[in-house]
MMTF fields as JSON, N, C-alpha, C and O atoms, coordinates in Angstrom:
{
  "mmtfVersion": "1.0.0",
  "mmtfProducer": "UNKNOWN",
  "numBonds": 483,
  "numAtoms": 484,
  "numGroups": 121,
  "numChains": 1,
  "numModels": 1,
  "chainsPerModel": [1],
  "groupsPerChain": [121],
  "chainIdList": ["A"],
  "bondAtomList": [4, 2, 8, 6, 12, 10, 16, 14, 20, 18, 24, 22, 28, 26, 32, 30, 36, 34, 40, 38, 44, 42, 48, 46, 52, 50, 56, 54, 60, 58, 64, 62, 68, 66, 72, 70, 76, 74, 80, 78, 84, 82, 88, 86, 92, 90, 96, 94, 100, 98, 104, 102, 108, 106, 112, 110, 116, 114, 120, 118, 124, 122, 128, 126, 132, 130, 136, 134, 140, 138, 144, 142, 148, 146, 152, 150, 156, 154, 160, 158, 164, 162, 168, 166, 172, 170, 176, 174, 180, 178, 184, 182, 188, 186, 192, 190, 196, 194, 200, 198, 204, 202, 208, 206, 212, 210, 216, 214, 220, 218, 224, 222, 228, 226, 232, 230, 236, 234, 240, 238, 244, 242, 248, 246, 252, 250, 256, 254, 260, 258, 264, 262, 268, 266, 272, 270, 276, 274, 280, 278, 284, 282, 288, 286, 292, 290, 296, 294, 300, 298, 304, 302, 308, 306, 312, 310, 316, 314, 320, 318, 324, 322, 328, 326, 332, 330, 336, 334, 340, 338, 344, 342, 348, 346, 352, 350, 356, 354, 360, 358, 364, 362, 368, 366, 372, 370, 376, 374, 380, 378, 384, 382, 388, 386, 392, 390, 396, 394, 400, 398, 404, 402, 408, 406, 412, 410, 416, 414, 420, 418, 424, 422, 428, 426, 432, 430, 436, 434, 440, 438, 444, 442, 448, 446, 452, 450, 456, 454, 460, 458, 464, 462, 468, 466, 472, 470, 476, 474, 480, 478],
  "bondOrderList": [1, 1, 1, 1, 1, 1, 1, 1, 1, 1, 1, 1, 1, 1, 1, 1, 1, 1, 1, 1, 1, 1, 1, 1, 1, 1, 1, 1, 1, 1, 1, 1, 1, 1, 1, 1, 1, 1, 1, 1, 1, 1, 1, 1, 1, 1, 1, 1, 1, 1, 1, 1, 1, 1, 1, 1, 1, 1, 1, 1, 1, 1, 1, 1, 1, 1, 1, 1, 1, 1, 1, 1, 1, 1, 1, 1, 1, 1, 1, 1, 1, 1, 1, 1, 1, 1, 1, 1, 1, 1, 1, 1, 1, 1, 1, 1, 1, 1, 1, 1, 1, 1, 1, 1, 1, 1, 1, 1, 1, 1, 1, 1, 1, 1, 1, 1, 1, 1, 1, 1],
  "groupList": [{"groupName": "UNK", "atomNameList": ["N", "CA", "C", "O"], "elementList": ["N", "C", "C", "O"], "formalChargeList": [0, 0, 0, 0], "bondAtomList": [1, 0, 2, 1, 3, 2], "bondOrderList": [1, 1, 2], "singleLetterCode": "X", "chemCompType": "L-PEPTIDE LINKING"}],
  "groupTypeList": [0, 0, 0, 0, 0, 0, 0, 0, 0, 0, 0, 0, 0, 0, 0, 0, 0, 0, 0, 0, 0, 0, 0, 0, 0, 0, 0, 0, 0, 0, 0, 0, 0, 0, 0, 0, 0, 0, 0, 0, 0, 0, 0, 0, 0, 0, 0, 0, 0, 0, 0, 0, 0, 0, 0, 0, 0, 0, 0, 0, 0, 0, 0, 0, 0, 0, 0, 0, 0, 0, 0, 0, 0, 0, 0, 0, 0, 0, 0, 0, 0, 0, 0, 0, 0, 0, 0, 0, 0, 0, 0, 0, 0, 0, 0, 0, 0, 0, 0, 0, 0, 0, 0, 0, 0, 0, 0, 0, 0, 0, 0, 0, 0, 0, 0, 0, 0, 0, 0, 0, 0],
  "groupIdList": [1, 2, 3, 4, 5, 6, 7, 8, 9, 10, 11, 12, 13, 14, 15, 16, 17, 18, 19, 20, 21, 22, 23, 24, 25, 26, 27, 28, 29, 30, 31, 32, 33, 34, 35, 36, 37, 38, 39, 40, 41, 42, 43, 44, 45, 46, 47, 48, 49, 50, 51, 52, 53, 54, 55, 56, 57, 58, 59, 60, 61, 62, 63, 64, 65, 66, 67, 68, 69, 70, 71, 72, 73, 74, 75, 76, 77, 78, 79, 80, 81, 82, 83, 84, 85, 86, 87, 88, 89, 90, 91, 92, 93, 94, 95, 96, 97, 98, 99, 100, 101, 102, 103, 104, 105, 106, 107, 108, 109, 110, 111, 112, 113, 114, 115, 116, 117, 118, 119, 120, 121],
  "secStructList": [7, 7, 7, 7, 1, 6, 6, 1, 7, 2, 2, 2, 2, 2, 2, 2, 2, 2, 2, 2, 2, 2, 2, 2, 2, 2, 6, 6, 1, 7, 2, 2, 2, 0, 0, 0, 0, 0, 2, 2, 2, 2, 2, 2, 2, 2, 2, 2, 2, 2, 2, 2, 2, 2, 2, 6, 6, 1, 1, 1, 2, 2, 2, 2, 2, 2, 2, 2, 2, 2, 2, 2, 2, 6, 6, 2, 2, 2, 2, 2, 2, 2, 2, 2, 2, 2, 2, 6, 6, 1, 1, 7, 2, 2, 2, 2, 2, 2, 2, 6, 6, 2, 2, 2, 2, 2, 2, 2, 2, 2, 2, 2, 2, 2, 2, 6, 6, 6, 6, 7, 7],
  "xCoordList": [14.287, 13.07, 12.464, 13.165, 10.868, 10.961, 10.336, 10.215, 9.743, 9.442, 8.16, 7.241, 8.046, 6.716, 5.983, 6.372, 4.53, 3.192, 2.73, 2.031, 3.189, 2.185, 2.508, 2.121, 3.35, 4.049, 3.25, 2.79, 2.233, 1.373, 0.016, -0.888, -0.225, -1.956, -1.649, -0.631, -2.937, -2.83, -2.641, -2.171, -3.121, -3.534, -2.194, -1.862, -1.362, 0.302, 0.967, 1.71, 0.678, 1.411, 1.228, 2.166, -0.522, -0.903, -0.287, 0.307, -0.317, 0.467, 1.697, 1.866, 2.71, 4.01, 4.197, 5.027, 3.344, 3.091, 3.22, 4.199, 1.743, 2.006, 3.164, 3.652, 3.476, 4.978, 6.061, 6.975, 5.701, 7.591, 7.105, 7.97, 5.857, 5.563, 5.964, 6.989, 5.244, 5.337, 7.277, 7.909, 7.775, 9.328, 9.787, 10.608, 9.243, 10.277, 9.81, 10.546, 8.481, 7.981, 8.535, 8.854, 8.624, 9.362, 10.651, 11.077, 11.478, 13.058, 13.17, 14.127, 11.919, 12.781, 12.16, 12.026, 11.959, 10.993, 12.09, 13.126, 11.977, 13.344, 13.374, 12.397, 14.722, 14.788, 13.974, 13.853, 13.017, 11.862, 10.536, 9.905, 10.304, 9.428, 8.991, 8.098, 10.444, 11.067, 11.126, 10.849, 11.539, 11.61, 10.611, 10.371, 9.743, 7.982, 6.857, 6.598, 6.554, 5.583, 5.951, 5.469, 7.244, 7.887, 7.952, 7.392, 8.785, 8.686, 7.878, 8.161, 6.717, 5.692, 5.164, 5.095, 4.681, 3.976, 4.638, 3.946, 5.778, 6.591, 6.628, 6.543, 6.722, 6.27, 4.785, 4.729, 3.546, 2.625, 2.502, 2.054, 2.85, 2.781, 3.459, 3.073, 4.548, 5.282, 5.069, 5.34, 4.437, 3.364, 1.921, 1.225, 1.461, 0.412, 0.876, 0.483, 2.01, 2.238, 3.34, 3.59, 4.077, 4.47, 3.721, 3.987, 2.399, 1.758, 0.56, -0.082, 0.627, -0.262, 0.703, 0.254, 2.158, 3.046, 3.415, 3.879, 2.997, 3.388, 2.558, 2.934, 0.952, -0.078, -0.153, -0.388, 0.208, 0.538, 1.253, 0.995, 2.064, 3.03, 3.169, 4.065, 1.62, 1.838, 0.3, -0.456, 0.437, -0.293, -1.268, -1.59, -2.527, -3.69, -4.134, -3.678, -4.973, -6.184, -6.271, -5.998, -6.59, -6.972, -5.621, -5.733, -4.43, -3.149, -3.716, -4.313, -3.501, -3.704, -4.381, -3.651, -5.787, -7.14, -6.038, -5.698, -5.871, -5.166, -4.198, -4.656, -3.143, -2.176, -2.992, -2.612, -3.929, -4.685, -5.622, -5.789, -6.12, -6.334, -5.368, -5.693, -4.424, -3.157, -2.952, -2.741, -3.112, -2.426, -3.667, -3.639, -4.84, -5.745, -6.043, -6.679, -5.402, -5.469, -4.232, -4.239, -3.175, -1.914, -2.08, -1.096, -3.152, -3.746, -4.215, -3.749, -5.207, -5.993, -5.308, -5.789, -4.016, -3.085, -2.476, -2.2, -1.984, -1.191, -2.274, -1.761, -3.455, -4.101, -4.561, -4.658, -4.868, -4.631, -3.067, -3.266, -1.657, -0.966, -0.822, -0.499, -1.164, -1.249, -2.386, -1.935, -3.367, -4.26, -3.815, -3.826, -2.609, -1.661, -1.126, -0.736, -0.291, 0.659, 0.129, 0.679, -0.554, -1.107, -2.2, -2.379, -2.75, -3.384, -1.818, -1.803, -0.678, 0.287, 1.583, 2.789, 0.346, 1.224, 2.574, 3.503, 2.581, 4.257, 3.684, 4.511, 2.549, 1.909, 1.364, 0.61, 2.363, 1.172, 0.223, 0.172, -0.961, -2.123, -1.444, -1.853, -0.278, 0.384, 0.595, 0.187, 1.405, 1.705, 0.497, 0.381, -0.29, -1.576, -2.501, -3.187, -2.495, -2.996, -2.378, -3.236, -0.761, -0.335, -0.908, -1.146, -1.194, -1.456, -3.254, -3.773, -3.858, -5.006, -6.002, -7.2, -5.441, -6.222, -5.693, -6.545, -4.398, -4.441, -4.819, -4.651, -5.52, -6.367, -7.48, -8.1, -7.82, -9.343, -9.693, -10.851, -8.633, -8.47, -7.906, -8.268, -6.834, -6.852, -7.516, -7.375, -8.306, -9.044, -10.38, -10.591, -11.179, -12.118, -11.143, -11.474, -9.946, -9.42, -9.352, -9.928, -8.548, -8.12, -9.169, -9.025, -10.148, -11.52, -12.251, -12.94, -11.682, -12.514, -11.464, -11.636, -10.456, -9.472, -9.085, -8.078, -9.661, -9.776, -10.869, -10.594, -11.665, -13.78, -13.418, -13.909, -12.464, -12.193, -11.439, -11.53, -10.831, -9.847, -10.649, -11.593, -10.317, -11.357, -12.171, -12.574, -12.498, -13.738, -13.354, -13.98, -11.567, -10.924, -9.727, -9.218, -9.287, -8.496, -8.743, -7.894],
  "yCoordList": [18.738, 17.969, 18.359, 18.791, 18.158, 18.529, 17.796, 16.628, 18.122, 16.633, 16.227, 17.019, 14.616, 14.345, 14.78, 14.93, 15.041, 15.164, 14.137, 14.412, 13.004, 12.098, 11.784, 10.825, 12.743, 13.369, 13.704, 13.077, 14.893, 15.466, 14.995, 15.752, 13.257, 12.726, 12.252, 11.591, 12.647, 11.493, 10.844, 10.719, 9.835, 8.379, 7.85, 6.891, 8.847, 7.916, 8.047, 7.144, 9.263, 9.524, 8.162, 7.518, 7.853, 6.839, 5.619, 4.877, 5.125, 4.06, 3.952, 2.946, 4.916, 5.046, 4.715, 3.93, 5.386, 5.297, 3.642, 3.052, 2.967, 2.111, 1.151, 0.599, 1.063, 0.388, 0.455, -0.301, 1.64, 1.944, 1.199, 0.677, 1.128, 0.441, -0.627, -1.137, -1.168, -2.93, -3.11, -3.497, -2.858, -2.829, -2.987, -3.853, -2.079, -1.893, -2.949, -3.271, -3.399, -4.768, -6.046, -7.091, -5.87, -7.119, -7.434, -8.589, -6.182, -6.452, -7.004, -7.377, -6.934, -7.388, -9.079, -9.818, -9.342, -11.19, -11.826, -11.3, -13.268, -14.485, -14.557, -14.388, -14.868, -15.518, -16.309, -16.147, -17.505, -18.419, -17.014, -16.85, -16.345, -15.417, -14.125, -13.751, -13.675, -13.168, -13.511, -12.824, -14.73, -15.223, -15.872, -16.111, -16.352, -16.773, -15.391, -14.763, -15.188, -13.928, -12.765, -12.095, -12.461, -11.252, -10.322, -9.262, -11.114, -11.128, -10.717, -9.971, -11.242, -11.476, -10.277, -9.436, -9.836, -8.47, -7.415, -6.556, -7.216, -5.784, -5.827, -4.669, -6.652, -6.663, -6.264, -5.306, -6.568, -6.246, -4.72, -3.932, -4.42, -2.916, -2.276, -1.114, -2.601, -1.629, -1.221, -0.091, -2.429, -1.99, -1.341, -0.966, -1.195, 0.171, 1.109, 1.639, 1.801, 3.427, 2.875, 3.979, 2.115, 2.45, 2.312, 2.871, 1.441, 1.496, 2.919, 3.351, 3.415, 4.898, 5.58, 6.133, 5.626, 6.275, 6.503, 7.487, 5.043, 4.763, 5.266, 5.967, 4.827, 5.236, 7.193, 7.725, 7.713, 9.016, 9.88, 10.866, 9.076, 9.091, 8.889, 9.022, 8.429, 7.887, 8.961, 9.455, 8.937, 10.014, 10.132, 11.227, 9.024, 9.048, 8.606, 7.9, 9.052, 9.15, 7.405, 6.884, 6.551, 4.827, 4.2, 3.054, 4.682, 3.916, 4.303, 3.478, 5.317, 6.033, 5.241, 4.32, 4.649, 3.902, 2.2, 1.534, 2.19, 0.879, 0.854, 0.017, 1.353, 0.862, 1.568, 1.463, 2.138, 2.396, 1.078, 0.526, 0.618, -0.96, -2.12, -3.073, -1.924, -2.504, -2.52, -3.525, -0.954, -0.752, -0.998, -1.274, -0.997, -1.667, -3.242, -3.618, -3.861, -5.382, -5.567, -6.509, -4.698, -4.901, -4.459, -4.382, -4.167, -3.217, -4.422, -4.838, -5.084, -6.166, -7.609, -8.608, -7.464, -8.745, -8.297, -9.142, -6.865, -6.315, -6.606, -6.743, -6.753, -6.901, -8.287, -8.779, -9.032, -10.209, -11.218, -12.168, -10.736, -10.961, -10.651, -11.447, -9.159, -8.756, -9.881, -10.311, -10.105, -11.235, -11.707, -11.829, -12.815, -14.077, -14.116, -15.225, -12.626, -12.818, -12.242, -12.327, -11.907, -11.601, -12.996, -13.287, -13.634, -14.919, -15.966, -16.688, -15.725, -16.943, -16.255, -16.492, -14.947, -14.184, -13.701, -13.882, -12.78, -12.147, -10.975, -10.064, -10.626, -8.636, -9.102, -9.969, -7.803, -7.429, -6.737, -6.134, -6.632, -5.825, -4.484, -3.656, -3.858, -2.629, -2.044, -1.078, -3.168, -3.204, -2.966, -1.902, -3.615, -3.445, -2.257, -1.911, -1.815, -0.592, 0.361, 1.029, 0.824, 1.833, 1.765, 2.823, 0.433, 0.645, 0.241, 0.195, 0.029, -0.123, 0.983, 0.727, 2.305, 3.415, 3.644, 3.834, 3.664, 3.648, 2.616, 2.857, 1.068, 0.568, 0.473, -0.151, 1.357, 1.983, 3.145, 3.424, 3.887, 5.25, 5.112, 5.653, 4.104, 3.855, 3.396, 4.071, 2.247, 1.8, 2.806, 2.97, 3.401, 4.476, 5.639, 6.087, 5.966, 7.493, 6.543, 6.93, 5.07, 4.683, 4.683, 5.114, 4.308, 3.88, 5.379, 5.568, 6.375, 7.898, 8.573, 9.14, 8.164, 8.544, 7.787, 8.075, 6.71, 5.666, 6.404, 6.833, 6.58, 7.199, 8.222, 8.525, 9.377, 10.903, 10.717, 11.508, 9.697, 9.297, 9.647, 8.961, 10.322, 10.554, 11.744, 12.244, 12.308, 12.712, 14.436, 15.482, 13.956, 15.854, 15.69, 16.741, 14.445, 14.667, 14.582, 14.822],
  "zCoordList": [-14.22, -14.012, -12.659, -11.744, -12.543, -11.431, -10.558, -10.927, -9.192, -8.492, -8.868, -9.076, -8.992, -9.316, -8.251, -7.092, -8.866, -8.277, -7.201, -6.225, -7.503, -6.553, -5.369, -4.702, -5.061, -3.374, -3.172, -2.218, -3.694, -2.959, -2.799, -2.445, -3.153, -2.978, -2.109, -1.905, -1.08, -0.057, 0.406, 1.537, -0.734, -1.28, -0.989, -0.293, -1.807, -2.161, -0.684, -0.298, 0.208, 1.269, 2.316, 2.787, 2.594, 3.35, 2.702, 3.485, 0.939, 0.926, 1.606, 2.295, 1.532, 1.792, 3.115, 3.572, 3.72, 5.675, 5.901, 6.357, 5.379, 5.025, 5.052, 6.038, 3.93, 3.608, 4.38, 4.709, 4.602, 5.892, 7.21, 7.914, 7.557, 9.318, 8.914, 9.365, 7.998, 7.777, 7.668, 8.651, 6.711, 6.661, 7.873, 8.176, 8.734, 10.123, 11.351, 12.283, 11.158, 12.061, 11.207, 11.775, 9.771, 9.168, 9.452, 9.458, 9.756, 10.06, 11.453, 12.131, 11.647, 13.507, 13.3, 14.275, 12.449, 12.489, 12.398, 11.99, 12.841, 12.097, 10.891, 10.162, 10.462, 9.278, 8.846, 7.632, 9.435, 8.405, 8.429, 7.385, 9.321, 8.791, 7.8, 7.04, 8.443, 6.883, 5.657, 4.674, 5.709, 3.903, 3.686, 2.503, 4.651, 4.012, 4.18, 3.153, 4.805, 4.9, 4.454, 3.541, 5.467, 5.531, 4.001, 3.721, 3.25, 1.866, 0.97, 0.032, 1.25, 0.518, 0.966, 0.07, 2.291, 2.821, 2.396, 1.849, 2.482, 1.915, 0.7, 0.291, -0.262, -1.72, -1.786, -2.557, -1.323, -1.459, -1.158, -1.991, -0.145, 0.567, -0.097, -0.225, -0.715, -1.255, -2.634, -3.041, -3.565, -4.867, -4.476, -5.42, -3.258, -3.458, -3.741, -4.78, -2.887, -3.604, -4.645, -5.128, -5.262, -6.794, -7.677, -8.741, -7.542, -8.772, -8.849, -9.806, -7.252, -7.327, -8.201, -9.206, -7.925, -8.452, -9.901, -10.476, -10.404, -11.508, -12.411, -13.351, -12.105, -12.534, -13.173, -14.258, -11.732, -12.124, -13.467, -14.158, -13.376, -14.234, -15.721, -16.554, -15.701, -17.538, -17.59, -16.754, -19.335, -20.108, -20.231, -20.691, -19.891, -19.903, -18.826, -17.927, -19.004, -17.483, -17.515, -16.433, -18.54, -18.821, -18.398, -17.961, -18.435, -17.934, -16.349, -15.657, -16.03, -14.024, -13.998, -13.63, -14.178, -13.607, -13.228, -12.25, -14.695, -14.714, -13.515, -12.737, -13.042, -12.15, -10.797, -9.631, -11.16, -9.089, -9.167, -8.08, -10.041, -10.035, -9.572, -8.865, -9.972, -9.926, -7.983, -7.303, -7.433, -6.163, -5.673, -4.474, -6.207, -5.213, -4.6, -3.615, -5.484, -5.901, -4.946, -4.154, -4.998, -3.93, -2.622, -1.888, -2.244, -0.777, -0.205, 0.856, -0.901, -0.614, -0.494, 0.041, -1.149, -0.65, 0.259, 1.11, 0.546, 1.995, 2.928, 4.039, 2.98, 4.528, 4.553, 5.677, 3.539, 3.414, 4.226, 4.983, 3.85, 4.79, 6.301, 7.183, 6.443, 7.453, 8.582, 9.644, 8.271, 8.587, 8.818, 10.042, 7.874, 8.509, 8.906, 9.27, 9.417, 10.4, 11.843, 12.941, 11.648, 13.235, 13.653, 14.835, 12.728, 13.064, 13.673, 14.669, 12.721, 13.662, 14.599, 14.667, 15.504, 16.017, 15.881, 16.668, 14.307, 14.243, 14.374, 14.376, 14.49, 14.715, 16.44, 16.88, 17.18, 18.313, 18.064, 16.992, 19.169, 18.844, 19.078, 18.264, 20.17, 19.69, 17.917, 17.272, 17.657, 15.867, 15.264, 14.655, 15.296, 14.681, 14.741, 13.779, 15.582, 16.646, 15.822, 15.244, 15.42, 14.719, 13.351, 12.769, 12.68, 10.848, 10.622, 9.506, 11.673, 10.945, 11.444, 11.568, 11.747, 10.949, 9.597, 8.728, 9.227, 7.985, 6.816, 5.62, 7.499, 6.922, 6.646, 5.785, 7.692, 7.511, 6.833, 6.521, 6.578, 5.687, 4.033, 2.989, 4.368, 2.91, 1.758, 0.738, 1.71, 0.876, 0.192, -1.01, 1.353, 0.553, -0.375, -1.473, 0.336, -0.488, -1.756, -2.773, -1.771, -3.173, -3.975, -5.119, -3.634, -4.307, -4.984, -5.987, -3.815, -4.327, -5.659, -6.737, -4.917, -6.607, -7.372, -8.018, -7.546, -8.572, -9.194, -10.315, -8.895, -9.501, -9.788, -10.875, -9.197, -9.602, -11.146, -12.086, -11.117, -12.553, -14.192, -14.584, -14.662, -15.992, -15.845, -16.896, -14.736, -14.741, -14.602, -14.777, -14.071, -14.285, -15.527, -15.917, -16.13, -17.022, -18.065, -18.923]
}
């Protein structure tokens, strides 16, 4: 078998980026932040790139649309938390400072290869 493709989009690389910062500012929180927010943010972050992933992965171009829908809807609850935890100070503006160029970069690429979907397969 050989390695999937969706190593090599962008899209999936910046989710991944993504996911691993948040993980590693979540491990250092308390236990009540961890299991209320904490939780909840690395689940979100971490379904953008599996459902880019997943999406990839199945046979028609109408499944791909469907789960980059899916990781877009999970992008928008990852900065949605992200919001709440820097509103009840668990993000410094350092922390913040490292992931929101890739919040400013991610959402148009998803949106441009969400629209590219169909239109080469």
């Amino acid at each position: 078998m050989t390695r999937p493709d969706f190593e090599k989009l962008e899209v999936y690389r910046l989710a991944e980026k993504l996911a691993n910062q948040i993980w590693h500012i979540v491990q250092q929180w308390d236990c009540f932040a961890k299991d209320t927010i904490g939780k909840q943010i690395v689940r979100a972050a971490d379904s953008v790139c599996a459902n880019i992933a997943e999406g990839r992965g199945r046979y028609n171009y109408q499944d791909n649309r469907r789960f980059l829908k899916i990781a877009r809807g999970s992008l928008y609850e990852t900065i949605n938390w992200l919001r709440l935890a820097y509103a009840r100070k668990l993000l410094t503006d350092e922390q913040v400072s490292k992931f929101k160029p890739i919040l400013d970069e991610l959402p148009p690429k998803l949106n441009a290869y969400l629209n590219s979907i169909g239109n080469r397969e």
